[in-house]
mmCIF file of the N, C-alpha and C atoms, coordinates in Angstrom:
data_MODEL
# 
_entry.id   MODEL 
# 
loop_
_atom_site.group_PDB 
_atom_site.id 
_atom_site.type_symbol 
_atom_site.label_atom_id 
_atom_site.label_alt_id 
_atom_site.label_comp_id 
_atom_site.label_asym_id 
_atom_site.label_entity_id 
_atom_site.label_seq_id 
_atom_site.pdbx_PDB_ins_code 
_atom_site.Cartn_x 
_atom_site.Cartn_y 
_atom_site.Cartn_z 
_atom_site.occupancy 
_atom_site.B_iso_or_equiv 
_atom_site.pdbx_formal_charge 
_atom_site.auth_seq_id 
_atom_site.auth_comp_id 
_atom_site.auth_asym_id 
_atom_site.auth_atom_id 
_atom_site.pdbx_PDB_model_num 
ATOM 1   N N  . UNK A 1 1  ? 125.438 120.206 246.521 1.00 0.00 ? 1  UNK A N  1 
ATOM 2   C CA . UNK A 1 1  ? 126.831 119.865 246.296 1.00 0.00 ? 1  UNK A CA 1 
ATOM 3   C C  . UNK A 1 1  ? 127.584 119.988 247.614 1.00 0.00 ? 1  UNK A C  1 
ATOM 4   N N  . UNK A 1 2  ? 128.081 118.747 247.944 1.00 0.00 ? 2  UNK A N  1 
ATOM 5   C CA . UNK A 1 2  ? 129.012 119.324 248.704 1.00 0.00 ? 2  UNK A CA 1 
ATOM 6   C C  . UNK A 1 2  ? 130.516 119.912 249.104 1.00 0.00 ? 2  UNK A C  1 
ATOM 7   N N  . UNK A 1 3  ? 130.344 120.587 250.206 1.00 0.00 ? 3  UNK A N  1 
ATOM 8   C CA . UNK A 1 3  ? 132.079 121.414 250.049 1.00 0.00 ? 3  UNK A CA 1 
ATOM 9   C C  . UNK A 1 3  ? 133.084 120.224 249.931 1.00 0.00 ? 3  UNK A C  1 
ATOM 10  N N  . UNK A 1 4  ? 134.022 120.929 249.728 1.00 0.00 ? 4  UNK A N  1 
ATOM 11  C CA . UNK A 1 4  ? 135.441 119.984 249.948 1.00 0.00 ? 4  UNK A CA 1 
ATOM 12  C C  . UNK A 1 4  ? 135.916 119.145 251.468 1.00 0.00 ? 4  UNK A C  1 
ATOM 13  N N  . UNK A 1 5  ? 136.901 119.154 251.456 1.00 0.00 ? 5  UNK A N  1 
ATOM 14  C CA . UNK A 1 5  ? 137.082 118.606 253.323 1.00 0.00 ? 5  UNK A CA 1 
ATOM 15  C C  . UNK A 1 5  ? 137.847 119.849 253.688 1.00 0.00 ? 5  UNK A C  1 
ATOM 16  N N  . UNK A 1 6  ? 137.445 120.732 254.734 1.00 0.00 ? 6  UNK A N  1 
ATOM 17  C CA . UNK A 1 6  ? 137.598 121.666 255.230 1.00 0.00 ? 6  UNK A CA 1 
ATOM 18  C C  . UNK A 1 6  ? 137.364 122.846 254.755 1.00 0.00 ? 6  UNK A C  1 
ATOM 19  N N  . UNK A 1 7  ? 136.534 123.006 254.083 1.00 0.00 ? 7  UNK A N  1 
ATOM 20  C CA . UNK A 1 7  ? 136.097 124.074 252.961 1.00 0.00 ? 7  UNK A CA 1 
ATOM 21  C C  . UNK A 1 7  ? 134.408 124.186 253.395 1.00 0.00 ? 7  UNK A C  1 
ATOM 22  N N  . UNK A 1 8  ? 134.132 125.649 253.995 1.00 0.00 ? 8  UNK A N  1 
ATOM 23  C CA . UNK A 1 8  ? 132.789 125.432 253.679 1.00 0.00 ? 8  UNK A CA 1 
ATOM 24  C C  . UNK A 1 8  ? 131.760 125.973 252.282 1.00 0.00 ? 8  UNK A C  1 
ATOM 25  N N  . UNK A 1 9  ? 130.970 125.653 252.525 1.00 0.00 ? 9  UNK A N  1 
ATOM 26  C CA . UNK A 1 9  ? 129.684 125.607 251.470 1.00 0.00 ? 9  UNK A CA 1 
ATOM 27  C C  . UNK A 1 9  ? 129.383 127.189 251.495 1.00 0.00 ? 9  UNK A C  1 
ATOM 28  N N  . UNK A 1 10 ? 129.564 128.019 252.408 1.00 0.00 ? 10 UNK A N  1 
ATOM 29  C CA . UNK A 1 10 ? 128.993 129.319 251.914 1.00 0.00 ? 10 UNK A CA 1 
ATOM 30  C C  . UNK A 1 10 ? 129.710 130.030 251.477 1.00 0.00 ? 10 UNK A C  1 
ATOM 31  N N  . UNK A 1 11 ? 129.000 130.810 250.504 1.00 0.00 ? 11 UNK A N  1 
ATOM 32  C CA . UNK A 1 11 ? 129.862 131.787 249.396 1.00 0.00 ? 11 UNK A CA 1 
ATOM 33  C C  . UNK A 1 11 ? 130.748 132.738 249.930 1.00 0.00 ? 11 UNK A C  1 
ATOM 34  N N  . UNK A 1 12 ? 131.972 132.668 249.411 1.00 0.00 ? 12 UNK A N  1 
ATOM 35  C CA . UNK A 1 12 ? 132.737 134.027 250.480 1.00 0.00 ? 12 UNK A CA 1 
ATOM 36  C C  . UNK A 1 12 ? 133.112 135.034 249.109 1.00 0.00 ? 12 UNK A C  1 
ATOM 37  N N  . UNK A 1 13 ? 133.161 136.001 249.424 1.00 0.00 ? 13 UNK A N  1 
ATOM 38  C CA . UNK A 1 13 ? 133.462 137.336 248.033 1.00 0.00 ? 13 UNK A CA 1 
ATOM 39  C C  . UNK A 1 13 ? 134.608 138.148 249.360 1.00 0.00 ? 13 UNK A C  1 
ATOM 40  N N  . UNK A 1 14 ? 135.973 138.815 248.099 1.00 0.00 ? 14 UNK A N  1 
ATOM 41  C CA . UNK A 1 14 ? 136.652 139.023 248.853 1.00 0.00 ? 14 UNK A CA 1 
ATOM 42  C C  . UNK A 1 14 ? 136.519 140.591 248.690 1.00 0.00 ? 14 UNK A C  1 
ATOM 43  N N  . UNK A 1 15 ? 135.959 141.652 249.692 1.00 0.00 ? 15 UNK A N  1 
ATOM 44  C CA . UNK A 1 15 ? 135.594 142.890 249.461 1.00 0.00 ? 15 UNK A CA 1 
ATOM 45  C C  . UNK A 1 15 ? 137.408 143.455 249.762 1.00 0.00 ? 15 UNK A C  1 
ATOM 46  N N  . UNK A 1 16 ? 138.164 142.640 249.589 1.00 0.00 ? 16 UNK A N  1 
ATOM 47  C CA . UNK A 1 16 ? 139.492 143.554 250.300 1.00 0.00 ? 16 UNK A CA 1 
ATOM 48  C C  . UNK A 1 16 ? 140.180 144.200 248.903 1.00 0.00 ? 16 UNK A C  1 
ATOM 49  N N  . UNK A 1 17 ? 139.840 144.311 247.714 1.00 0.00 ? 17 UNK A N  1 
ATOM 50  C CA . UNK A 1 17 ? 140.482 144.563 246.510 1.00 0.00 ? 17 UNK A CA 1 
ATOM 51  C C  . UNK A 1 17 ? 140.903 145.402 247.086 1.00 0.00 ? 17 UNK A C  1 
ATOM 52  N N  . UNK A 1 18 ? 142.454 146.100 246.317 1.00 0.00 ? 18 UNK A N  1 
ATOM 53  C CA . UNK A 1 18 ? 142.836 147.354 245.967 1.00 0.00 ? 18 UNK A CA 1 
ATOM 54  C C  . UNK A 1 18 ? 143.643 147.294 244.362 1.00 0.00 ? 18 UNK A C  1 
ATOM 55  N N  . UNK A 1 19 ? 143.323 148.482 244.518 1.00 0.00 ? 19 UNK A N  1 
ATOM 56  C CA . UNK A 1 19 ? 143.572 149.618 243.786 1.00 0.00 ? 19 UNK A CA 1 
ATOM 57  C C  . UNK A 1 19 ? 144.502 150.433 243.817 1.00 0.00 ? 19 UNK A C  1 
ATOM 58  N N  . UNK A 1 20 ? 145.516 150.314 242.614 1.00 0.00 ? 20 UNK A N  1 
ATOM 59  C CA . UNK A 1 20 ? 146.188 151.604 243.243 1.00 0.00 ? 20 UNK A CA 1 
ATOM 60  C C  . UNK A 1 20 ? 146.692 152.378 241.818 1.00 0.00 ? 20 UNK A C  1 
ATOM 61  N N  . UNK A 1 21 ? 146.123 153.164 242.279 1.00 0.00 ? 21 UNK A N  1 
ATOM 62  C CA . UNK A 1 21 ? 145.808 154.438 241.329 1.00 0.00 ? 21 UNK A CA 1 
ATOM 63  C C  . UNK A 1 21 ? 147.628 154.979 240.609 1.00 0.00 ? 21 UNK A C  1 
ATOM 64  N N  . UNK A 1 22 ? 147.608 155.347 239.663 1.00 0.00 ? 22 UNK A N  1 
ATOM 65  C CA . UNK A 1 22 ? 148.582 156.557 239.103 1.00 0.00 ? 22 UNK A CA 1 
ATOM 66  C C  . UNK A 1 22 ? 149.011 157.571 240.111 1.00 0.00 ? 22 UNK A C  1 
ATOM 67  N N  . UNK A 1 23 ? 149.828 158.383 240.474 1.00 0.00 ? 23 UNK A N  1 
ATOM 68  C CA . UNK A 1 23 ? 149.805 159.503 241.453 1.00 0.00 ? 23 UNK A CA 1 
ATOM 69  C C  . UNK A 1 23 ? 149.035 160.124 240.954 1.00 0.00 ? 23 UNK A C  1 
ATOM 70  N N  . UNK A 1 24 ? 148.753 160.367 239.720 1.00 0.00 ? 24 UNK A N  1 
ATOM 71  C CA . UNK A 1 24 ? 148.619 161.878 238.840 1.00 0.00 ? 24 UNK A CA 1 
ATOM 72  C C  . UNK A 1 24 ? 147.427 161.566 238.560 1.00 0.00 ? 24 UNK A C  1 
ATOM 73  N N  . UNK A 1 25 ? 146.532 160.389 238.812 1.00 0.00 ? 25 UNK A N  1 
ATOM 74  C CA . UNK A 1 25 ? 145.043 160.189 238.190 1.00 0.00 ? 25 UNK A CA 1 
ATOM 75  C C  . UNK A 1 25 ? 144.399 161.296 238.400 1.00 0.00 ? 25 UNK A C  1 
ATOM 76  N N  . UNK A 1 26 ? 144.017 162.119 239.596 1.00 0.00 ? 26 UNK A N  1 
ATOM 77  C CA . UNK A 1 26 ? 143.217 162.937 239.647 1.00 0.00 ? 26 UNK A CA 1 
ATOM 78  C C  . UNK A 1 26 ? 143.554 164.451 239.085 1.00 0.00 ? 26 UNK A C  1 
ATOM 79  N N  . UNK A 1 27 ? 144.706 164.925 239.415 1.00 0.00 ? 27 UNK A N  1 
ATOM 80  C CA . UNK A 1 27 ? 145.241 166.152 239.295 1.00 0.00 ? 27 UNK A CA 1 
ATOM 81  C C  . UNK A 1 27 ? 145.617 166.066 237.682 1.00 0.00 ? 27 UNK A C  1 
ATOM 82  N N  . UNK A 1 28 ? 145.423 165.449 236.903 1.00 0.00 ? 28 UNK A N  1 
ATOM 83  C CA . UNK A 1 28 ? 145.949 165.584 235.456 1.00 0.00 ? 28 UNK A CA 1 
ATOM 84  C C  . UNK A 1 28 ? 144.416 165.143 234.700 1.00 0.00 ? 28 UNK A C  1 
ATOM 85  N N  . UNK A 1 29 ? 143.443 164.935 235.388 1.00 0.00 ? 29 UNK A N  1 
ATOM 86  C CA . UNK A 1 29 ? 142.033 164.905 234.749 1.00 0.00 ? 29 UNK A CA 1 
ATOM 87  C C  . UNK A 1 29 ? 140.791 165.646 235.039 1.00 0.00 ? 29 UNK A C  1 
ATOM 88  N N  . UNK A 1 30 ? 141.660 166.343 236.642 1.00 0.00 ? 30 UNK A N  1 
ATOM 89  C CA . UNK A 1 30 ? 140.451 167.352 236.996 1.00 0.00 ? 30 UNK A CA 1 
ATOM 90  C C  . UNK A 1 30 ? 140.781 168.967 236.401 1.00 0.00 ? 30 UNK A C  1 
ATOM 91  N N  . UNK A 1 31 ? 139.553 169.624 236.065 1.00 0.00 ? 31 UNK A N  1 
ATOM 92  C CA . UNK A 1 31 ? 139.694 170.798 235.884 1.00 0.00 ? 31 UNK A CA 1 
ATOM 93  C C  . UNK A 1 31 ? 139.994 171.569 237.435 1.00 0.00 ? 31 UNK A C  1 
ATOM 94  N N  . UNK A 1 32 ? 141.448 172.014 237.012 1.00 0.00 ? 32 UNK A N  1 
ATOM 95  C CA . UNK A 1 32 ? 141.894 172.638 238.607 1.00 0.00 ? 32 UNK A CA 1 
ATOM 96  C C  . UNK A 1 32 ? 141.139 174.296 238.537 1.00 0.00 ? 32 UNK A C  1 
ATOM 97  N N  . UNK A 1 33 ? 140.592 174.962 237.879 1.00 0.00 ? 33 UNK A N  1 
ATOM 98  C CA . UNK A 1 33 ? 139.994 175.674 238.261 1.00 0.00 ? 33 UNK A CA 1 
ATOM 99  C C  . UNK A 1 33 ? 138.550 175.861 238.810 1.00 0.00 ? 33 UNK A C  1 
ATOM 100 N N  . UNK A 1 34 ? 138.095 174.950 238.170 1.00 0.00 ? 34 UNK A N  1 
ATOM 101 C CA . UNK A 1 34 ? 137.000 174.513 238.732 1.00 0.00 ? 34 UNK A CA 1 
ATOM 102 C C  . UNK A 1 34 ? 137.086 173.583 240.114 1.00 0.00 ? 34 UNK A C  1 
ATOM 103 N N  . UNK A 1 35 ? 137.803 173.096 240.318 1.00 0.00 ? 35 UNK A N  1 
ATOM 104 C CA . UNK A 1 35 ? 137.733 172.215 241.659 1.00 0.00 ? 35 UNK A CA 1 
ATOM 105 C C  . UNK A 1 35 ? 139.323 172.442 242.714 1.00 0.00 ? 35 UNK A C  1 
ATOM 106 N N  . UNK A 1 36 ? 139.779 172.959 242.445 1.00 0.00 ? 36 UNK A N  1 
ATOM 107 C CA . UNK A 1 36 ? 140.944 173.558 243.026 1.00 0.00 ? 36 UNK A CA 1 
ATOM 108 C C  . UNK A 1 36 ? 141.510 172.779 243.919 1.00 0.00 ? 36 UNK A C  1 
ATOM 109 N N  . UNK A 1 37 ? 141.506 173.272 244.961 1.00 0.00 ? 37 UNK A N  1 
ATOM 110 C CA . UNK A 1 37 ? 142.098 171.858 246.239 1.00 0.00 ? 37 UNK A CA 1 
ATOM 111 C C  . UNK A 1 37 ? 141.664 171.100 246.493 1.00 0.00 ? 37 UNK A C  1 
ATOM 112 N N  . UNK A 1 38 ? 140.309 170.751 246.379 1.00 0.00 ? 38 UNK A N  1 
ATOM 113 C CA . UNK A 1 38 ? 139.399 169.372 245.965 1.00 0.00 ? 38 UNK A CA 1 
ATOM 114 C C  . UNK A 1 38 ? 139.646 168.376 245.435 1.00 0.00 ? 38 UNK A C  1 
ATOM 115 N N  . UNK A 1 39 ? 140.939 168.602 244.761 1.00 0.00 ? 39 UNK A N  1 
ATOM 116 C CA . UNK A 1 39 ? 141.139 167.708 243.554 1.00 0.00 ? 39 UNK A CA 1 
ATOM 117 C C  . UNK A 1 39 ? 141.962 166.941 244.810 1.00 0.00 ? 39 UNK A C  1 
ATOM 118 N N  . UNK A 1 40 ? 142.027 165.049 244.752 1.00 0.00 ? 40 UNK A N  1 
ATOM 119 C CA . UNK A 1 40 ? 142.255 164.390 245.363 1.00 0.00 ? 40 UNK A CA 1 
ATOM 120 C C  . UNK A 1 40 ? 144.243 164.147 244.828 1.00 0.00 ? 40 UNK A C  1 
ATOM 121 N N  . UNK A 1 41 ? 145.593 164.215 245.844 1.00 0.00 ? 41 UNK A N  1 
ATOM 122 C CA . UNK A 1 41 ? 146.429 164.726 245.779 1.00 0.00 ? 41 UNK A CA 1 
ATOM 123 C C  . UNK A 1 41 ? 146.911 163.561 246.658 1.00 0.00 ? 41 UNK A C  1 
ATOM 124 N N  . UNK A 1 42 ? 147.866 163.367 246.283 1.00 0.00 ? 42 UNK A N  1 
ATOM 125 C CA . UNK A 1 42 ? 149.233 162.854 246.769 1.00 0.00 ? 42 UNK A CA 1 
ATOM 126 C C  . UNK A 1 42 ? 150.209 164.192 246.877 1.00 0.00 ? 42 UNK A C  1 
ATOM 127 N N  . UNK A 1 43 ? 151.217 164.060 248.072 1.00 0.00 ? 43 UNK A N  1 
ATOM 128 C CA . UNK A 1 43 ? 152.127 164.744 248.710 1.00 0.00 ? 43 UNK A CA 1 
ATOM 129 C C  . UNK A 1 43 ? 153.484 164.484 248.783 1.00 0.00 ? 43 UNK A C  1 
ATOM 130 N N  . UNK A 1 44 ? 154.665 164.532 247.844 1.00 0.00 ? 44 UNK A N  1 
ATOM 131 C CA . UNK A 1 44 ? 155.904 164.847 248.227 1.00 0.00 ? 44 UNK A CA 1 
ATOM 132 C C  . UNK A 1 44 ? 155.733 162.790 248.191 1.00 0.00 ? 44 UNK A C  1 
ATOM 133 N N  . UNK A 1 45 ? 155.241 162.041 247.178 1.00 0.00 ? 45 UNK A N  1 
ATOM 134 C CA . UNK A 1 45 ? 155.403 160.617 247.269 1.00 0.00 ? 45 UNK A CA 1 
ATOM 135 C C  . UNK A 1 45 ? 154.796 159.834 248.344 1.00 0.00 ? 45 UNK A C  1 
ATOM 136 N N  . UNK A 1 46 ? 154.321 160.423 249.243 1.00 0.00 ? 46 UNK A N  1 
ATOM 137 C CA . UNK A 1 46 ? 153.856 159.693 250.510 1.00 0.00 ? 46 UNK A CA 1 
ATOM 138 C C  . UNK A 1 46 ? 152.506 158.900 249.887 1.00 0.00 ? 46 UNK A C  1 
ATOM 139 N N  . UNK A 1 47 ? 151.719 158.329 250.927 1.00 0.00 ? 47 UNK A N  1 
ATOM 140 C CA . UNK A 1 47 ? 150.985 157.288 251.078 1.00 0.00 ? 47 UNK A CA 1 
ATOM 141 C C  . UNK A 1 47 ? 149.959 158.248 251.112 1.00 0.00 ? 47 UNK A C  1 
ATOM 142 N N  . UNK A 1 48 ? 149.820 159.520 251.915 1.00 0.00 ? 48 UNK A N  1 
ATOM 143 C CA . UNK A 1 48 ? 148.462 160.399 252.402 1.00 0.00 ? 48 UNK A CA 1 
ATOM 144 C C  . UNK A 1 48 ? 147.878 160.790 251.217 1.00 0.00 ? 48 UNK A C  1 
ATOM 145 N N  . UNK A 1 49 ? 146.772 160.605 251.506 1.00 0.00 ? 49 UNK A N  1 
ATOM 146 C CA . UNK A 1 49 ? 145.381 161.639 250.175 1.00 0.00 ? 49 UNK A CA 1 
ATOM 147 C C  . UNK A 1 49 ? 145.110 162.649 250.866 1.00 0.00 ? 49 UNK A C  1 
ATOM 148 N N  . UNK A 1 50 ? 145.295 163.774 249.951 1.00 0.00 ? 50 UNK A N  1 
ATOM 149 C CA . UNK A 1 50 ? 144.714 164.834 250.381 1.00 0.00 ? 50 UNK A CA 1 
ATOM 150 C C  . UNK A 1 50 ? 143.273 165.115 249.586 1.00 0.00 ? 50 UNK A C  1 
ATOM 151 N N  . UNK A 1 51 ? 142.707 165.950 250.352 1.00 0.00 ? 51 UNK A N  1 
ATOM 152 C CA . UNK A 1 51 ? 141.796 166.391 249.398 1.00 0.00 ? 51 UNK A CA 1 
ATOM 153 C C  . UNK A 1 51 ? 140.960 167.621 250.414 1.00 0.00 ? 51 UNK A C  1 
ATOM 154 N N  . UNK A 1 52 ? 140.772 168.729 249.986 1.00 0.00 ? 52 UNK A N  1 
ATOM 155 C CA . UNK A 1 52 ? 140.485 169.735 250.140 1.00 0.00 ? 52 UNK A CA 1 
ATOM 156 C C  . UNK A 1 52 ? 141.313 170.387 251.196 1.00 0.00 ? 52 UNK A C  1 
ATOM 157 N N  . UNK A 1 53 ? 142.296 169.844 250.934 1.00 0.00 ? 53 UNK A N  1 
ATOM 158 C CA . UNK A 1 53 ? 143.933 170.558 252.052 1.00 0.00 ? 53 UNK A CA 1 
ATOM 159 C C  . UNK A 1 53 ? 143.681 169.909 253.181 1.00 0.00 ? 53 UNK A C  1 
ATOM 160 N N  . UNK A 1 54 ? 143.168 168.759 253.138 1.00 0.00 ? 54 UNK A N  1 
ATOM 161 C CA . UNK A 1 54 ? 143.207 167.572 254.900 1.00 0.00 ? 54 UNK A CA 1 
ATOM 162 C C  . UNK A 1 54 ? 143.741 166.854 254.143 1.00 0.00 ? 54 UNK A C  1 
ATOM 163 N N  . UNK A 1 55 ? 144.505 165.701 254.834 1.00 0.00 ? 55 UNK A N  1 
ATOM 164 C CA . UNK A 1 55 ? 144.902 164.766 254.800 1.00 0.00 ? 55 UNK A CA 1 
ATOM 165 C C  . UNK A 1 55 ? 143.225 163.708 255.141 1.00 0.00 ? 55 UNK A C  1 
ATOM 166 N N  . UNK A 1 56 ? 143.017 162.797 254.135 1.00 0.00 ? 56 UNK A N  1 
ATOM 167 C CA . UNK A 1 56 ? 141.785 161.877 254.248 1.00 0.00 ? 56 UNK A CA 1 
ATOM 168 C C  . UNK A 1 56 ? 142.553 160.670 254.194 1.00 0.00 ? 56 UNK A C  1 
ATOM 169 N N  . UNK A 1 57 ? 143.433 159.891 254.772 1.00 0.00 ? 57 UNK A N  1 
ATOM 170 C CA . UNK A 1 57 ? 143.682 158.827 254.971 1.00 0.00 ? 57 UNK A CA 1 
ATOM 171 C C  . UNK A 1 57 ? 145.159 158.314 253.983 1.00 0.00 ? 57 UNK A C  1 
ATOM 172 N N  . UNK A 1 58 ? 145.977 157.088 254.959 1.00 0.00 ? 58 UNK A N  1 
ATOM 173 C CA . UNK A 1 58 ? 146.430 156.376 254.542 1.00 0.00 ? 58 UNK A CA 1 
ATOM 174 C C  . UNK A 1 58 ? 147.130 155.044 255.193 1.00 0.00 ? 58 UNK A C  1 
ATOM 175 N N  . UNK A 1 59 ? 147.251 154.192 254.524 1.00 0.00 ? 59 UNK A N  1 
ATOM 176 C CA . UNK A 1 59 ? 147.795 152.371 255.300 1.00 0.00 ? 59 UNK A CA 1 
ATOM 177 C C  . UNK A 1 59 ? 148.289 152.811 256.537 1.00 0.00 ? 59 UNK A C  1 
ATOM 178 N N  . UNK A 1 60 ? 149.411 154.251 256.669 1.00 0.00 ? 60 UNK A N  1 
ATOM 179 C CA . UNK A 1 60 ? 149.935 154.185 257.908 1.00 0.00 ? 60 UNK A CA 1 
ATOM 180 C C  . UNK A 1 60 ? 149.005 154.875 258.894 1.00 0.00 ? 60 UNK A C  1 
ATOM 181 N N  . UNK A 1 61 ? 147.946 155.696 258.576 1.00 0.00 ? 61 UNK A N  1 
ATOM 182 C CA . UNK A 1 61 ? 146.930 156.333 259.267 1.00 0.00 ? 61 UNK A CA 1 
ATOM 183 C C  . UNK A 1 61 ? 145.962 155.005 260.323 1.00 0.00 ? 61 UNK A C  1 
ATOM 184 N N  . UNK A 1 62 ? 145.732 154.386 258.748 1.00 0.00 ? 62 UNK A N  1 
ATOM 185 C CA . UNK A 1 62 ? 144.905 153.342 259.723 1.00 0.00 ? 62 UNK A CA 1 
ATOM 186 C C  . UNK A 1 62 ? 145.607 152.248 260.246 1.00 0.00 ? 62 UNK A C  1 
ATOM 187 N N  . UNK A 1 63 ? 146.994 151.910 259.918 1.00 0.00 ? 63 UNK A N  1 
ATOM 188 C CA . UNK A 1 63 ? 147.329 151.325 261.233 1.00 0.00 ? 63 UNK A CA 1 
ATOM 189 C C  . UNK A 1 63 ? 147.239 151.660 262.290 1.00 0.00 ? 63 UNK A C  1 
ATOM 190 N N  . UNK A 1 64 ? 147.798 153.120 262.833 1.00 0.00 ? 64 UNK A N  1 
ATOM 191 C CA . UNK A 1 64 ? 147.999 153.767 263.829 1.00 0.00 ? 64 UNK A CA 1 
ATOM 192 C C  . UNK A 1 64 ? 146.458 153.409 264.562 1.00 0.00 ? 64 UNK A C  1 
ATOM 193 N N  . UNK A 1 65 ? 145.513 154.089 264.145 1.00 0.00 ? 65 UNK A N  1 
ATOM 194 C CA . UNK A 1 65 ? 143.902 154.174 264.431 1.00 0.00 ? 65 UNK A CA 1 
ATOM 195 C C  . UNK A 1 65 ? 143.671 152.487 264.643 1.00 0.00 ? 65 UNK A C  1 
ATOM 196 N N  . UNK A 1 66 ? 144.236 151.719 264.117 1.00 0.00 ? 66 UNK A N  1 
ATOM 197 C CA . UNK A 1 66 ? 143.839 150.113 264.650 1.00 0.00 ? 66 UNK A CA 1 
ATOM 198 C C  . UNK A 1 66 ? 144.841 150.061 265.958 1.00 0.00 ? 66 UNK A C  1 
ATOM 199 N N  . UNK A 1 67 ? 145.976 150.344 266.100 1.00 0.00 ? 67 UNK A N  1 
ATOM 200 C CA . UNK A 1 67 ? 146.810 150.262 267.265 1.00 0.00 ? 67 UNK A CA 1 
ATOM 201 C C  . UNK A 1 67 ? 145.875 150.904 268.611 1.00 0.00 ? 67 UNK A C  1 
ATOM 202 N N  . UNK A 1 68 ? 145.298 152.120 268.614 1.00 0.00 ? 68 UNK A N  1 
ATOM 203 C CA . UNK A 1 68 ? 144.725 152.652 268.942 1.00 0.00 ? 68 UNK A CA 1 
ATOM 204 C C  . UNK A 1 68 ? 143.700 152.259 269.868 1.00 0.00 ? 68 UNK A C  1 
ATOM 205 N N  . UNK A 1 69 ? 143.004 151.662 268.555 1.00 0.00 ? 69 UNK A N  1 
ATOM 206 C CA . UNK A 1 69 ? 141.582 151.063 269.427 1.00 0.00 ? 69 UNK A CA 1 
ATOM 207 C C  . UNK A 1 69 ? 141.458 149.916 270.285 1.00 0.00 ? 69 UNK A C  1 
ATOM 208 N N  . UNK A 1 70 ? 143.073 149.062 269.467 1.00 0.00 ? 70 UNK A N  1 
ATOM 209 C CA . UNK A 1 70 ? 142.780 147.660 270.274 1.00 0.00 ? 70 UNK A CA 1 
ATOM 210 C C  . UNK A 1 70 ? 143.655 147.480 271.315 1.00 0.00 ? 70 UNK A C  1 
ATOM 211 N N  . UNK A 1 71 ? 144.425 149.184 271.349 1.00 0.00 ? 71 UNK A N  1 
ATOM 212 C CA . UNK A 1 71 ? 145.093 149.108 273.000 1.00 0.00 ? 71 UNK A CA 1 
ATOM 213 C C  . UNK A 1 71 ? 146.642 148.233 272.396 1.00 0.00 ? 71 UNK A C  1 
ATOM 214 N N  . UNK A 1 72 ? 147.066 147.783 271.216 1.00 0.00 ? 72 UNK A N  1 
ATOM 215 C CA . UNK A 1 72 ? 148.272 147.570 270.648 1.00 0.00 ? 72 UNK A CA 1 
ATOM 216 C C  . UNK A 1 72 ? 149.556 148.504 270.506 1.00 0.00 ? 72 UNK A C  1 
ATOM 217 N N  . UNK A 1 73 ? 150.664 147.911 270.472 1.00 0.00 ? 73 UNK A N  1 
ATOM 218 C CA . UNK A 1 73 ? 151.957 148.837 269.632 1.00 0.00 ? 73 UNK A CA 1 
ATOM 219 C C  . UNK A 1 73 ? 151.548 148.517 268.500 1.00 0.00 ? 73 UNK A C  1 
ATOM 220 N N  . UNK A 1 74 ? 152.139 149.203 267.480 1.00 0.00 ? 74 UNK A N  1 
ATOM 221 C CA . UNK A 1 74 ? 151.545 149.190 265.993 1.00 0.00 ? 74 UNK A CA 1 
ATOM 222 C C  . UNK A 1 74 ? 152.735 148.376 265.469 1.00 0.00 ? 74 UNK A C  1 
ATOM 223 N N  . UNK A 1 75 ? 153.691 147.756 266.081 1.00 0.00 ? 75 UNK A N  1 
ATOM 224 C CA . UNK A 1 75 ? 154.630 147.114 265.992 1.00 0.00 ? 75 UNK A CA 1 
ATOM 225 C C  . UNK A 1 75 ? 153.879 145.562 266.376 1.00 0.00 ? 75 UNK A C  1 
ATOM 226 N N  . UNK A 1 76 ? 153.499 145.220 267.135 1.00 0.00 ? 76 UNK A N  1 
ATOM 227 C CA . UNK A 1 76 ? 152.510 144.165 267.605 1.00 0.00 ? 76 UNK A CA 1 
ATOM 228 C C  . UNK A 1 76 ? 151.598 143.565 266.549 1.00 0.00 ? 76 UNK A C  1 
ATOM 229 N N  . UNK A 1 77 ? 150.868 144.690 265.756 1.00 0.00 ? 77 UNK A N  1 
ATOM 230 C CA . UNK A 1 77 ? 150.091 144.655 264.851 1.00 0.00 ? 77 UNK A CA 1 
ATOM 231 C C  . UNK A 1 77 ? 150.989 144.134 263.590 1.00 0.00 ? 77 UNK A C  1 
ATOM 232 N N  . UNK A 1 78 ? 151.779 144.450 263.291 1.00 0.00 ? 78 UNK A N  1 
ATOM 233 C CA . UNK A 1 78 ? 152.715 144.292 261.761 1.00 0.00 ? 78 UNK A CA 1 
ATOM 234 C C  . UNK A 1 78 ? 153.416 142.718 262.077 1.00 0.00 ? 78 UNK A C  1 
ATOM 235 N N  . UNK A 1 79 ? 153.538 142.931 263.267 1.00 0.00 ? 79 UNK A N  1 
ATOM 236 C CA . UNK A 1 79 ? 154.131 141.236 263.758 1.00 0.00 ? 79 UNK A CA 1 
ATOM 237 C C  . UNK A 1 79 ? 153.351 139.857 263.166 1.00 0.00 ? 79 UNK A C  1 
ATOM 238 N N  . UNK A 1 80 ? 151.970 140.443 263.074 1.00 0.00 ? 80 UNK A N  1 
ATOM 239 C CA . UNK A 1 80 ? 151.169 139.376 262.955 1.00 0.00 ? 80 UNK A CA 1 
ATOM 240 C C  . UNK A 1 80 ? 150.596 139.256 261.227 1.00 0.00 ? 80 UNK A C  1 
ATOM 241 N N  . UNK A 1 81 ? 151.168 140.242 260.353 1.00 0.00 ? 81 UNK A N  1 
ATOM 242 C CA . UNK A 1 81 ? 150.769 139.985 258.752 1.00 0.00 ? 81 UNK A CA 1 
ATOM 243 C C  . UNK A 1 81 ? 151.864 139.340 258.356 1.00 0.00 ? 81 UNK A C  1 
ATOM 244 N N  . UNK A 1 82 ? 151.677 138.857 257.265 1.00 0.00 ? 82 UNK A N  1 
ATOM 245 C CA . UNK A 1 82 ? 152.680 138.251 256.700 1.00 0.00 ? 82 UNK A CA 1 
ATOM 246 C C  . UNK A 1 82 ? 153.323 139.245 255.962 1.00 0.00 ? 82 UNK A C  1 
ATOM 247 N N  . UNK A 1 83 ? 155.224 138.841 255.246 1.00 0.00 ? 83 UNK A N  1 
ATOM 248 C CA . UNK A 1 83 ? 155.664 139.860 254.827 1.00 0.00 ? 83 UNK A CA 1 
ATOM 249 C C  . UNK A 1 83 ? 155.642 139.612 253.741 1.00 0.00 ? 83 UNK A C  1 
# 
């Protein structure tokens, strides 16, 4: 079969899903005595996950860490997504 006009033929799958969770998904289903600060946490509304009292990531984390690597302002970077 062939593709369309400007369309190619190989399969593309889009791994970019998200997800976005309840605040309370974890902390209102984990047993907090059993897993205590483990339990995966949102902070005061922010974007950050905590989990075992670190901060493990968030959108503004890894912007920063993409600004970073590619030698960008992270302002440079936001210039170029759509709004």
């Amino acid at each position: 079969m062939d593709a369309p006009r400007g369309m190619s033929s190989v399969l593309t799958v889009d791994g970019d899903a998200h997800v976005i969770e309840p605040p309370d998904l974890w902390t209102t289903r984990m047993d907090a005595d059993r897993w205590g600060d483990w339990i995966p946490r949102r902070s005061g509304g922010g974007d950050t996950l905590y989990v075992g009292g670190v901060a493990r990531g968030s959108g503004k984390e890894a912007v920063a860490a993409m600004a970073r690597l590619t030698g960008q302002p992270i302002e440079a970077l936001q210039s170029q997504w759509p709004s």
